[in-house]
LOGUNU-881487 format. One record per residue (C-alpha): y, x, z. Coordinates in steps of 0.2 Angstrom, whole numbers, plus 5000, padded with zeros to 4 digits. Layout:
% LOGUNU-881487
<rec c2="Y" c1="X" c3="Z"/>
...
//
This chain:
% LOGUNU-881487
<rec c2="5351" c1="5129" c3="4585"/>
<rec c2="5336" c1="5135" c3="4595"/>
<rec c2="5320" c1="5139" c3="4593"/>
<rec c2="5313" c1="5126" c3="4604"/>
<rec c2="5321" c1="5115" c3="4594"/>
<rec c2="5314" c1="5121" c3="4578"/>
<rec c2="5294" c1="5122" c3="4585"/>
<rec c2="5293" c1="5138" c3="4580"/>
<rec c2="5277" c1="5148" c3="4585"/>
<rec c2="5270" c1="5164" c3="4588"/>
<rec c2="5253" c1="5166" c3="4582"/>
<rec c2="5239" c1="5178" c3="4587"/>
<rec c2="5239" c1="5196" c3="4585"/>
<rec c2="5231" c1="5202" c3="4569"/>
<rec c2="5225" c1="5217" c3="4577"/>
<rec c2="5229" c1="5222" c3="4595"/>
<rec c2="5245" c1="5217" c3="4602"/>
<rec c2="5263" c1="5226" c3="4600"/>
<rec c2="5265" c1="5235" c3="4616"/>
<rec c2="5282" c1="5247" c3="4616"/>
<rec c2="5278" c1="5264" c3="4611"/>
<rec c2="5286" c1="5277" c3="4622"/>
<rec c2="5285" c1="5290" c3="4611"/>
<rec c2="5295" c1="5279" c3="4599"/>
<rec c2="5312" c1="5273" c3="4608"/>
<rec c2="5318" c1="5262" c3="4591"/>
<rec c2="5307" c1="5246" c3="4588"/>
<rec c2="5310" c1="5237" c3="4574"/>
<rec c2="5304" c1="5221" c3="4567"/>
<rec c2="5300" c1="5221" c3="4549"/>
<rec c2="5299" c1="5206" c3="4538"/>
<rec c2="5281" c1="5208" c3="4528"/>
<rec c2="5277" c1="5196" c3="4514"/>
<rec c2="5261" c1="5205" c3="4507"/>
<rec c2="5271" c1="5214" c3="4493"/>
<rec c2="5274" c1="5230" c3="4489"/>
<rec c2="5292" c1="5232" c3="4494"/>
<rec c2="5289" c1="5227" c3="4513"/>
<rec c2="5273" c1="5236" c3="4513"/>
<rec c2="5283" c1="5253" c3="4509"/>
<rec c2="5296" c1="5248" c3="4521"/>
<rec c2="5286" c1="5248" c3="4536"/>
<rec c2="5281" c1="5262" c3="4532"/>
<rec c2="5296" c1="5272" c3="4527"/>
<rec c2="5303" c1="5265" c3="4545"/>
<rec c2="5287" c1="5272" c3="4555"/>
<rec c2="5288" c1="5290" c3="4545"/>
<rec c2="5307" c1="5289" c3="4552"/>
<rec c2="5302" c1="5286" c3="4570"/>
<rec c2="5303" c1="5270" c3="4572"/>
<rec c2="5290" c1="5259" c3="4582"/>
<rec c2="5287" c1="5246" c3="4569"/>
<rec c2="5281" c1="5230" c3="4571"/>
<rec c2="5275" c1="5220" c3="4556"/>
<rec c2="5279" c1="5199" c3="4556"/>
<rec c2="5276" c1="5190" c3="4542"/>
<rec c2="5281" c1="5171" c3="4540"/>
<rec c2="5269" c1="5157" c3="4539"/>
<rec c2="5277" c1="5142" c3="4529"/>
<rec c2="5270" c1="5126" c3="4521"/>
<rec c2="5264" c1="5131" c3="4502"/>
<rec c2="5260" c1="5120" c3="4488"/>
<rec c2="5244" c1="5133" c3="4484"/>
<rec c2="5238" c1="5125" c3="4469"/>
<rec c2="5239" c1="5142" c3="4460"/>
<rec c2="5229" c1="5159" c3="4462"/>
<rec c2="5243" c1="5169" c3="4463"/>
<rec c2="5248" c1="5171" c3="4479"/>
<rec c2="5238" c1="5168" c3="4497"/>
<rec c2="5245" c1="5152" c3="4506"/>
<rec c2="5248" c1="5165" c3="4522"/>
<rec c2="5254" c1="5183" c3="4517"/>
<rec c2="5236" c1="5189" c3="4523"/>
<rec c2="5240" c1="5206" c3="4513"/>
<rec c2="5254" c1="5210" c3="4527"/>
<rec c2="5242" c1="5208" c3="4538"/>
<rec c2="5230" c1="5222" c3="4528"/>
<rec c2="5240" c1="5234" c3="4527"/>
<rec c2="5248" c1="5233" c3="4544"/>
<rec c2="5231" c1="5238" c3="4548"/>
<rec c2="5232" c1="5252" c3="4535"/>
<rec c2="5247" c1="5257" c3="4542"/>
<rec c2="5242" c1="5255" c3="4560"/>
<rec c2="5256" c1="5243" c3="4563"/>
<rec c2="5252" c1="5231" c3="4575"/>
<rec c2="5256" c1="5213" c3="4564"/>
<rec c2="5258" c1="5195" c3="4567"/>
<rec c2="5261" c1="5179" c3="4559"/>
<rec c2="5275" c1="5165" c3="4564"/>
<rec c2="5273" c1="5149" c3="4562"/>
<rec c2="5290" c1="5142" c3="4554"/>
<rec c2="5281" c1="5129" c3="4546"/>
<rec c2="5293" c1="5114" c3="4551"/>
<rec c2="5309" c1="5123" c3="4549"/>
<rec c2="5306" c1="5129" c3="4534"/>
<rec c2="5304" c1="5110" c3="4529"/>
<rec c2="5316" c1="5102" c3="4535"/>
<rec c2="5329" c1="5117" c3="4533"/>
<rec c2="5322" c1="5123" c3="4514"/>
<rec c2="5310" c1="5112" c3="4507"/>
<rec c2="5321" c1="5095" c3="4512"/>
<rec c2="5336" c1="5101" c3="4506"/>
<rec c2="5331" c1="5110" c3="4490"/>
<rec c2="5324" c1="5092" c3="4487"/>
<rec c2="5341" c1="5085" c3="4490"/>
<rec c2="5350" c1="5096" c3="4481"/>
<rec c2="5340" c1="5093" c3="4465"/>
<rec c2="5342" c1="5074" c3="4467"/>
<rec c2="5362" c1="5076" c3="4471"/>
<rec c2="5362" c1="5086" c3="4453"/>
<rec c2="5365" c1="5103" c3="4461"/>
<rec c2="5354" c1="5119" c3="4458"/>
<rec c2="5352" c1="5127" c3="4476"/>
<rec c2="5346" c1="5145" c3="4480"/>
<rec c2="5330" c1="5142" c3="4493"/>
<rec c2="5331" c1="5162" c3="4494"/>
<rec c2="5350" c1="5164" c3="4499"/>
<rec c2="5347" c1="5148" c3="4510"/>
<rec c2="5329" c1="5156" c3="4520"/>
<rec c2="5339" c1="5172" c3="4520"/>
<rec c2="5353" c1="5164" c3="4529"/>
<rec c2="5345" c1="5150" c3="4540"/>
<rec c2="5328" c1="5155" c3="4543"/>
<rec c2="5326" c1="5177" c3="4543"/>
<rec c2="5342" c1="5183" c3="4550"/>
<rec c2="5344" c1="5168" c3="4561"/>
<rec c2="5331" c1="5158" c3="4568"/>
<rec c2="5317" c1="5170" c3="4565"/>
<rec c2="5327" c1="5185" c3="4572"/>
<rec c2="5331" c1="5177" c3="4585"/>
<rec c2="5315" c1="5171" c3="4591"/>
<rec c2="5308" c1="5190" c3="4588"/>
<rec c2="5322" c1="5196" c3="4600"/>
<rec c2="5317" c1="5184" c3="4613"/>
<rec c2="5299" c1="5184" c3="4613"/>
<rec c2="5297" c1="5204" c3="4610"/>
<rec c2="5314" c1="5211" c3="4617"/>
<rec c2="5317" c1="5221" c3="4596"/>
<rec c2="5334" c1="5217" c3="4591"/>
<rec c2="5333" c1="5226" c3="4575"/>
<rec c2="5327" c1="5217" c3="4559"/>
<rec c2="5321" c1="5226" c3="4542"/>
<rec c2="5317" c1="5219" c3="4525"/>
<rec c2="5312" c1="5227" c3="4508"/>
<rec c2="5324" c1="5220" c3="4499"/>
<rec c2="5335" c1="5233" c3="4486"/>
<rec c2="5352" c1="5234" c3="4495"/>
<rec c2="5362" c1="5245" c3="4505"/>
<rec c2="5368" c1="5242" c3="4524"/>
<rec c2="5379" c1="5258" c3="4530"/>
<rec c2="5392" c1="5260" c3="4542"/>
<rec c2="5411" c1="5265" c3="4534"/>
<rec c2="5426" c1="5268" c3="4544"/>
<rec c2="5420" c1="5263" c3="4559"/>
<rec c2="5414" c1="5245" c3="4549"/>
<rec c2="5395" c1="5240" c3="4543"/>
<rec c2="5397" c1="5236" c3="4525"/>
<rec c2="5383" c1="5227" c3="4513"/>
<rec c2="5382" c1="5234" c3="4496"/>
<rec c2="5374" c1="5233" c3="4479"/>
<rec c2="5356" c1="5245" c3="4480"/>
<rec c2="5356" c1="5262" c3="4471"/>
<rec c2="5346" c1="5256" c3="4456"/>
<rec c2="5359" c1="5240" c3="4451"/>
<rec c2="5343" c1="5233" c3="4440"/>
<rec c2="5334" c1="5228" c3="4457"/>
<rec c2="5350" c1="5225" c3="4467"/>
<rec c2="5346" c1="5212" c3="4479"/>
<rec c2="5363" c1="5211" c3="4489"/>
<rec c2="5367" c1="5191" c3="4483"/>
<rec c2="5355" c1="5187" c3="4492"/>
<rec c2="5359" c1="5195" c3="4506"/>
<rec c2="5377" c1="5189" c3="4509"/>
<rec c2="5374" c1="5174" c3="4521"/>
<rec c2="5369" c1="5188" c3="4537"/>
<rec c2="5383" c1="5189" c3="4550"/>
<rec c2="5393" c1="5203" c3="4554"/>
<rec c2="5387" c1="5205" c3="4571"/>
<rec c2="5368" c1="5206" c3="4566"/>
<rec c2="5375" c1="5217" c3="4547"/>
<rec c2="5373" c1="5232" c3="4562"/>
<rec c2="5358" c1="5228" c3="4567"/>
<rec c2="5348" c1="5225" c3="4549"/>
<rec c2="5337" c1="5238" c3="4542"/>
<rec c2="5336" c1="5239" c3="4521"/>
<rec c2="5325" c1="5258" c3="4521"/>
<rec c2="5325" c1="5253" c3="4500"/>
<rec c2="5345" c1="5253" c3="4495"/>
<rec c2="5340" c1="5271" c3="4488"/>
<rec c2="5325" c1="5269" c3="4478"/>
<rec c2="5323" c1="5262" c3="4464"/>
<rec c2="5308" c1="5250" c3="4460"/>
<rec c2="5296" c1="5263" c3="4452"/>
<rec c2="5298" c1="5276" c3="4466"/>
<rec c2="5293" c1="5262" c3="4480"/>
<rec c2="5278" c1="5257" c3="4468"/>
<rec c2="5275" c1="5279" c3="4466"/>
<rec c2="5277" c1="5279" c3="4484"/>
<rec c2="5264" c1="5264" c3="4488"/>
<rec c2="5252" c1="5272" c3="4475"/>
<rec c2="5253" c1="5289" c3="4485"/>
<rec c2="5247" c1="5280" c3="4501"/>
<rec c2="5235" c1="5272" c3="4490"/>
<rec c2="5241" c1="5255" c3="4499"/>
<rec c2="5231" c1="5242" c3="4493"/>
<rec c2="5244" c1="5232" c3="4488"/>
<rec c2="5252" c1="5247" c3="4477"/>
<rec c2="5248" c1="5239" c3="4460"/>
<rec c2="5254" c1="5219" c3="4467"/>
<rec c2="5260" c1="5209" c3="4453"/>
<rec c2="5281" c1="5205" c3="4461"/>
<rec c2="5286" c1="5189" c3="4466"/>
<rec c2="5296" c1="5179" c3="4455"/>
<rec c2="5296" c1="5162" c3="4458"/>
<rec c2="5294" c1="5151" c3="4473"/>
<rec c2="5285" c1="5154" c3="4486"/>
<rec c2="5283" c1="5135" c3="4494"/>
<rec c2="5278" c1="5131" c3="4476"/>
<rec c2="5263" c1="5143" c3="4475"/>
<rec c2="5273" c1="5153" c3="4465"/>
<rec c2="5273" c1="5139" c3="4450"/>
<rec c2="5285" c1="5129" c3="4442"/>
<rec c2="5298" c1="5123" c3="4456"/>
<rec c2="5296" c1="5104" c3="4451"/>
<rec c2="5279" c1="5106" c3="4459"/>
<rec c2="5289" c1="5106" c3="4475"/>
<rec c2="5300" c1="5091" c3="4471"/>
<rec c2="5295" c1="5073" c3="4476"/>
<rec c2="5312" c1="5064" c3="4476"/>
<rec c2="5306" c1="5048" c3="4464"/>
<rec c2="5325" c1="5043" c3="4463"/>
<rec c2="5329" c1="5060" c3="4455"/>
<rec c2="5315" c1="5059" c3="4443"/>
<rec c2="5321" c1="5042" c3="4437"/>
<rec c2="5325" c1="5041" c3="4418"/>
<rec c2="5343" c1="5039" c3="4413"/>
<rec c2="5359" c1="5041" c3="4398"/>
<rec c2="5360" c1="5059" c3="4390"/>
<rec c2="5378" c1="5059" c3="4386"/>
<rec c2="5388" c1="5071" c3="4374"/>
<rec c2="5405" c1="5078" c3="4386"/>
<rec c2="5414" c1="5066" c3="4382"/>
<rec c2="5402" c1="5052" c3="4389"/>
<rec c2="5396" c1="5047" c3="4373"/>
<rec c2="5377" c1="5042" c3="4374"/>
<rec c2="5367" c1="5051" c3="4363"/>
<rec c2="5348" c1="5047" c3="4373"/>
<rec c2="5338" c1="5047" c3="4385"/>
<rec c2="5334" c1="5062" c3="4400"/>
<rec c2="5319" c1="5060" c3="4412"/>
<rec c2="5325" c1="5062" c3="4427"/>
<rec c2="5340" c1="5073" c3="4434"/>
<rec c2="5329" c1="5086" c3="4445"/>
<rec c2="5321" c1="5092" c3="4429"/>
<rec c2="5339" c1="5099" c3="4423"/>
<rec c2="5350" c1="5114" c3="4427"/>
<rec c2="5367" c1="5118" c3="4419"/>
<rec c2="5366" c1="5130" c3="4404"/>
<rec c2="5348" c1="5123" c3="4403"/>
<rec c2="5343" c1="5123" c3="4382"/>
<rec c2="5326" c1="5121" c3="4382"/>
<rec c2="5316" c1="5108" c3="4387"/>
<rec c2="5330" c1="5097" c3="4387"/>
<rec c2="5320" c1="5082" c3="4373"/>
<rec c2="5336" c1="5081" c3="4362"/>
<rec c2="5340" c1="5088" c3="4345"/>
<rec c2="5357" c1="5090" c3="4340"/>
<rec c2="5357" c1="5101" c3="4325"/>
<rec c2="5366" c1="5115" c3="4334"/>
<rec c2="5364" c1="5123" c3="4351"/>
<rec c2="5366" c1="5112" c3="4364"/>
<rec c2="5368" c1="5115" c3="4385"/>
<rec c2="5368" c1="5105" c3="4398"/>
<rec c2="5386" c1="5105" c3="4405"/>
<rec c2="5385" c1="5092" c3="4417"/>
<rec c2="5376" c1="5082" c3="4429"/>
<rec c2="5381" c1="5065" c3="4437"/>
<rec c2="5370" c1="5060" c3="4450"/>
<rec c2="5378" c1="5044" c3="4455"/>
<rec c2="5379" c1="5038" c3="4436"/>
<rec c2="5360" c1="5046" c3="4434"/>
<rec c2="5367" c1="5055" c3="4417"/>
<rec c2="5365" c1="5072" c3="4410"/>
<rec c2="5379" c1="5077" c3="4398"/>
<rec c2="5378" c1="5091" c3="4385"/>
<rec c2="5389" c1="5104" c3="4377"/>
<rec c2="5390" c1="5118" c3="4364"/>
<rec c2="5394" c1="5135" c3="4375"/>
<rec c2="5410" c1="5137" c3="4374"/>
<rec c2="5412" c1="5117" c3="4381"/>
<rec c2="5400" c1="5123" c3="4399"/>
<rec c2="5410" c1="5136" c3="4403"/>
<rec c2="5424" c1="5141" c3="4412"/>
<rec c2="5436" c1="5155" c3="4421"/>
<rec c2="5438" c1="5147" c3="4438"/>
<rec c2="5425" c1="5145" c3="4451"/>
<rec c2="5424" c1="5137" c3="4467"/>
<rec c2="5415" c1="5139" c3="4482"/>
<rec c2="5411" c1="5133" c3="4499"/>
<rec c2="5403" c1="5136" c3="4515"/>
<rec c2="5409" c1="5156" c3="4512"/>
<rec c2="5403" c1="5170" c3="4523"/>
<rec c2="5416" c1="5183" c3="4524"/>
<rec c2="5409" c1="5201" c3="4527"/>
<rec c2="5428" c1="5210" c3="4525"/>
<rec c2="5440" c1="5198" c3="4532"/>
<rec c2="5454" c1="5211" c3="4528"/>
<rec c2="5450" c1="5211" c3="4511"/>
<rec c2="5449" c1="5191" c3="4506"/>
<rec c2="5466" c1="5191" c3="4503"/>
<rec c2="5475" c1="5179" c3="4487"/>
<rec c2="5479" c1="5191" c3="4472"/>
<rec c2="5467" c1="5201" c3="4477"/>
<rec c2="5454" c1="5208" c3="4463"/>
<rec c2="5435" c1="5209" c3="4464"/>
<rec c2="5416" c1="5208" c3="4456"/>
<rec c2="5410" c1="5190" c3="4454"/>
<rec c2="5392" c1="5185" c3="4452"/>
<rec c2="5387" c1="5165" c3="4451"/>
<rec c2="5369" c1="5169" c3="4448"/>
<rec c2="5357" c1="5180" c3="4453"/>
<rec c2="5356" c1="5191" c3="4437"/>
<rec c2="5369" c1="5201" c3="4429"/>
<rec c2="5381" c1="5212" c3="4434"/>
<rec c2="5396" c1="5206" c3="4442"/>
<rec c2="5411" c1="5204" c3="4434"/>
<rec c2="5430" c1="5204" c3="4435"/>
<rec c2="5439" c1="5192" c3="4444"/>
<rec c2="5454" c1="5186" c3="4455"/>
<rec c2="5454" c1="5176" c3="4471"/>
<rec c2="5466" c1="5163" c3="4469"/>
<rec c2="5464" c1="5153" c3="4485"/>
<rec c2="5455" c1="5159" c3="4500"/>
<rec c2="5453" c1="5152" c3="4516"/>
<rec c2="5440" c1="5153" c3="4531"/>
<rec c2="5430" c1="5141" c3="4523"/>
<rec c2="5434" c1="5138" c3="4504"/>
<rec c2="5438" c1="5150" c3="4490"/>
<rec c2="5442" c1="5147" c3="4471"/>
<rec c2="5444" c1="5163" c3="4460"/>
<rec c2="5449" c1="5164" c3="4440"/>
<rec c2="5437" c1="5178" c3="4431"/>
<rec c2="5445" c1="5186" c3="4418"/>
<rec c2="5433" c1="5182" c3="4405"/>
<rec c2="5425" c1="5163" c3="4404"/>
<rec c2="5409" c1="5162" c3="4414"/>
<rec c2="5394" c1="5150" c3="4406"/>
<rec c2="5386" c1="5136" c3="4416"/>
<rec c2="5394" c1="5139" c3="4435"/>
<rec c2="5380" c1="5128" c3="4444"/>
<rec c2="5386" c1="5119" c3="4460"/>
<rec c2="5372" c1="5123" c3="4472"/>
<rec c2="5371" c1="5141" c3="4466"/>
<rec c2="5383" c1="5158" c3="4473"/>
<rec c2="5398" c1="5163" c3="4471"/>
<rec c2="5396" c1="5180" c3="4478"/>
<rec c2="5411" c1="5193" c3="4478"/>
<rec c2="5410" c1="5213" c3="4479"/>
<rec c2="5424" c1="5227" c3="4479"/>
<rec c2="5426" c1="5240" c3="4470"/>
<rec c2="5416" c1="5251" c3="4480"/>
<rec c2="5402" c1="5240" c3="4476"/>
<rec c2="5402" c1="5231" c3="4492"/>
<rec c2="5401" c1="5211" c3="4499"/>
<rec c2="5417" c1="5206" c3="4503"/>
<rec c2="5412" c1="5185" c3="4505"/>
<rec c2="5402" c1="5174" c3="4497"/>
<rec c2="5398" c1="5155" c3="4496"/>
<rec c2="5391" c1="5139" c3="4489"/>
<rec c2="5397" c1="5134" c3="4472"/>
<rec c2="5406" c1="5117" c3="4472"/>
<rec c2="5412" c1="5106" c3="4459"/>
//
């Protein structure tokens, strides 16, 4: 892929224009959303010597909501409280066709996807980066996400951050060894309160910024305001697990598995939605014990410690974002598949979602897309 390809655009400076800074030999590129956490960052990485240079994404928003700006023009303010020179590129039509369109697609298929893992992966440390390097000549990437990149035995390894509430690491798994040496994660040893004590401290105007929690081409709002798929909207059977119909679902995309709520079906007992048949347009549900399951399969893997992916071998699952991860054991593993047995039975595995695997020493050995 290129960026030709992708008509991806470098807008105006926000202020006066990046020029190298002697004084400062290590330019870095730092991906600035508005928030808090990239806020500190860039400026953690300037007190560090770094000459710093604030980028900040500008992709198609549904902004029917007040809660965030359509453009990240808070990155852009605090560059200039910062003194960082800042600009905004336009990634508007690969963000649609490589996050909005397939987030859309994958809803209709009956699949959960991850657009974060999948901007992360596709957009930041790929495309984007390598549009910086090329226009501005920085090869190093830094973004405030809570996660640690350090260098072990001669290998760069990417592990769970210091404070394991904010861990951001799953996210993060999709990067490729070869850039893992070049990206910059200045928050792996703080915790959340300390950047948001740090940010106060500056008295950043962005210190006391509600955090981001839900999407951001959805204005931050309910993710079916960014779905449009009529077909996976279309009504259709609500089946027990054994295919017995038992009512009527109002489209697939407005399900997840492990979804309880919201589900317009009363059973008398709790009741999940365990399956989701897209060709069949049917939804099936199941008491808790009837989703889950100890084995997990995955695709599309990105192997970090190659060495490591071994069958037998025993690790740290997580299938969802939350959570810590838990024990498990990689049954079959290859360079593109893996299917691994957790010891205990794991609730709602979503195709769509991650599979992502860490060691002992708290570190991202591979991770992937869940399959069927």
């Amino acid at each position: 892929m290129t960026t030709d390809k992708w008509n991806i655009k470098l807008l105006g400076p926000s202020f006066s224009p990046w020029r190298p800074d002697k004084d400062r030999p290590k330019p870095v590129a730092v991906l600035m959303s508005g928030g808090v956490d990239s806020s500190v960052t860039a400026y953690l990485l300037k007190e560090q010597g770094w000459d710093v240079l604030g980028i900040t994404m500008k992709i198609p928003v549904s902004c029917n909501t007040n809660k965030r700006g359509c453009c990240g023009a808070d990155a852009a303010f605090v560059c200039g409280e910062l003194n960082i020179p800042h600009y905004f590129v336009d990634i508007t039509y690969a963000f649609e066709e490589l996050i909005i369109k397939q987030f859309r697609q994958s809803y209709s298929r009956g699949e959960t996807p991850n657009p974060c893992v999948d901007c992360n992966t596709l957009l930041k440390f790929s495309l984007l980066w390598d549009f910086i390097e090329e226009i501005f000549g920085i090869s190093y990437l830094a973004t405030g996400h809570y996660a640690r990149v350090f260098k072990a035995d001669g290998k760069m390894l990417l592990g769970r951050a210091k404070g394991k509430a904010k861990d951001q690491s799953y996210f993060l798994y999709g990067i490729t060894p070869e850039k893992l040496q070049r990206f910059i994660l200045p928050l792996g040893e703080l915790t959340k309160e300390e950047v948001r004590s740090r940010a106060a401290q500056l008295n950043l105007s962005v210190a006391d910024k509600a955090e981001s929690m839900e999407l951001c081409f959805a204005g931050e709002g309910d993710y079916r305001l960014a779905l449009d798929d009529l077909e996976a909207n279309r009504q259709g059977d609500i089946t027990d697990m054994q295919g017995n119909r038992i009512g009527t679902h109002k489209g697939i995309a407005n399900y997840t598995l492990g979804q309880r709520q919201g589900i317009g079906y009363a059973g008398g007992k709790p009741l999940y939605v365990g399956k989701i048949d897209a060709a069949a347009n049917t939804i099936a549900l199941g008491s808790r014990e009837e989703v889950s399951t100890h084995t997990v399969r995955a695709n599309r893997i990105n192997t970090l410690i190659p060495e490591e992916l071994v069958p037998g071998g025993k690790f740290f699952g997580k299938i969802r974002s939350y959570g810590d991860p838990r024990p498990c054991k990689l049954i079959d593993g290859g360079e593109t598949d893996m299917t691994v047995e957790f010891e205990r039975s794991q609730f709602a595995p979503c195709p769509g979602q991650r599979l992502v695997l860490y060691n002992s020493n708290d570190n991202i050995v591979a991770g992937g897309t869940i399959s069927d």
